[in-house]
N, C-alpha and C positions, 0 to 999 in steps of 0.2 A: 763700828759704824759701817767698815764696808760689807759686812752681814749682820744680817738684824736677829734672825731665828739660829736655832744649835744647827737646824737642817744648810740653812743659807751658810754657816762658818763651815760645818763639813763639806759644801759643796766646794769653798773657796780651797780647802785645804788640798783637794782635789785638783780643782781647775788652775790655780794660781799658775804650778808649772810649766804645764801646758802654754796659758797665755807668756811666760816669761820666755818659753824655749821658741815662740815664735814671734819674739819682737815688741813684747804689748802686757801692760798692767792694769791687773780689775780694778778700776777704781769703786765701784758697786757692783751686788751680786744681790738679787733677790727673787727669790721661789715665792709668785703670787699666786690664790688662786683657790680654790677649796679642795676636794678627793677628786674632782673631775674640770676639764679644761683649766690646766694651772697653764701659768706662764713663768720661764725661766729668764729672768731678766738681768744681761750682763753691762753694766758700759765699761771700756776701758778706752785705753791713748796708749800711744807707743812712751817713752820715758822722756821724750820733748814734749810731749802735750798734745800731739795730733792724733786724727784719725779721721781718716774721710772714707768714702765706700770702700771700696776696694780694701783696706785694713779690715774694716766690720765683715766681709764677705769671708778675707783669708782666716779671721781669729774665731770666725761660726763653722768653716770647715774643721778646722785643728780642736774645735771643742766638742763638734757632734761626732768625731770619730773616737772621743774617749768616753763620753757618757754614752755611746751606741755599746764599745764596749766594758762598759763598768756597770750600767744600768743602774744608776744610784738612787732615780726615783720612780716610785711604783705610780702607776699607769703611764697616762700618756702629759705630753706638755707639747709647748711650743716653746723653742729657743730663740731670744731675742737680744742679738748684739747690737751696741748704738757707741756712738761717741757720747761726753758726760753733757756736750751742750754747752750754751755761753753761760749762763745760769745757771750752773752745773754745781754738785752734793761738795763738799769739804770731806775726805771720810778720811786723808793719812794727813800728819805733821805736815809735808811738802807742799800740799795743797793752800795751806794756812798761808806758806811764806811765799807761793807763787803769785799769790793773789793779794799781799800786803798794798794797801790800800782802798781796797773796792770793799765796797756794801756785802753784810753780809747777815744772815740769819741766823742764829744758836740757840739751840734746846739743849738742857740739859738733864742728868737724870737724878737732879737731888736741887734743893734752891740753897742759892748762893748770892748776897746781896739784895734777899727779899724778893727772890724771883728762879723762876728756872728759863724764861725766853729773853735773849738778848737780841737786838737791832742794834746796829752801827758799824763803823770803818774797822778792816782787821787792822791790828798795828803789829804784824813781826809774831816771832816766837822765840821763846826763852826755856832752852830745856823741854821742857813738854806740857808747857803751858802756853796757853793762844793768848795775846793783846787782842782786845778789840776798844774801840773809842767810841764811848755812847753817848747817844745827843744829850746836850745837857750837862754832861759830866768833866769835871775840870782833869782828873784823872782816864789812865789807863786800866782797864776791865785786865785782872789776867786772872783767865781760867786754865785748870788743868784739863790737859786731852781727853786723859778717861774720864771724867765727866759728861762728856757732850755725846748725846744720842743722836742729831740730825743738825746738820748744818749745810747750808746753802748761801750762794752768791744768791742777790740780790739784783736783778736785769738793771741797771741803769746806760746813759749814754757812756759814759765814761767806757762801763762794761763792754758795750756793745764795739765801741771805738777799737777795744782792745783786738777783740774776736776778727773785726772786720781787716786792720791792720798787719795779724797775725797771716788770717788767710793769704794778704797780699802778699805778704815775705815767703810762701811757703808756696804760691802759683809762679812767683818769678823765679822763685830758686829750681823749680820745675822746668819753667821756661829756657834760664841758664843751661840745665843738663842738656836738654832734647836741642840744643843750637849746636850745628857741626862746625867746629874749630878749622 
């Protein structure tokens, strides 16, 4: 999930290092684009879940100096580092259980229960299968990981609470360092 194409998984196979050796993991990797103006599209977070400019700016220097010298794809691109967003992809097991509770969206790549799209509450993870709680249903949904081709938070207030709350504990503890004792 967090490469979609052979090209996107060898790119990660690649890059992965790189992002770990400087502080920060791909949560998505995707080469969009046709034979001309593609676009190399990364997000990641550091391993607490942040990223604000300044990380996105350091993790596109440390990566355009190894695809400057690896040259892994033919012609040209545009390299685009982001954070994943509050609405942001599902693509590792950690993601599942950072996020137990909130709304979420599942595709998968075969049907299961009469269906391949799931809507509802993630519940937890068990080995390497995601709970999710769908409306209607008196039971817990548990799909296996490698099943699911796209998954996404779903923006709710809850969501957003979360994001906005996050940001605060992470401008204060800012705050905290830059105050002289």
């Amino acid at each position: 999930m967090r490469g979609k194409t052979a090209e996107d998984r060898r790119l990660l196979e690649l890059l992965d290092p790189v992002a770990e050796a400087a502080g920060y993991e791909i949560v998505r990797l995707r080469l969009m684009g046709g034979d001309e103006a593609r676009r190399l599209q990364i997000m990641a977070e550091t391993p607490e879940g942040d990223m604000v400019v300044e990380d996105c700016a350091r993790l596109s220097r440390a990566i355009s100096e190894v695809m400057d010298a690896a040259d892994p794809i033919a012609g040209e691109y545009t390299l685009e580092v982001s954070s994943p967003g509050v609405d942001r992809p599902l693509t590792r097991l950690k993601d599942f259980e950072n996020y137990d509770g909130f709304e979420a969206r599942i595709e998968l790549d075969r049907v299961a229960e009469g269906r391949k799209r799931f809507r509802g509450v993630l519940a937890g993870v068990e080995g390497d299968a995601i709970g999710i709680d769908l409306e209607g249903e008196d039971s817990t949904a548990m799909i296996p990981f490698e099943w699911i081709v796209d998954a996404k938070l779903i923006l709710t207030d809850a969501l957003m609470k979360r994001g906005a709350d996050e940001r605060a504990a992470r401008l204060s503890a800012e705050a905290d360092q830059d105050t002289p004792e």
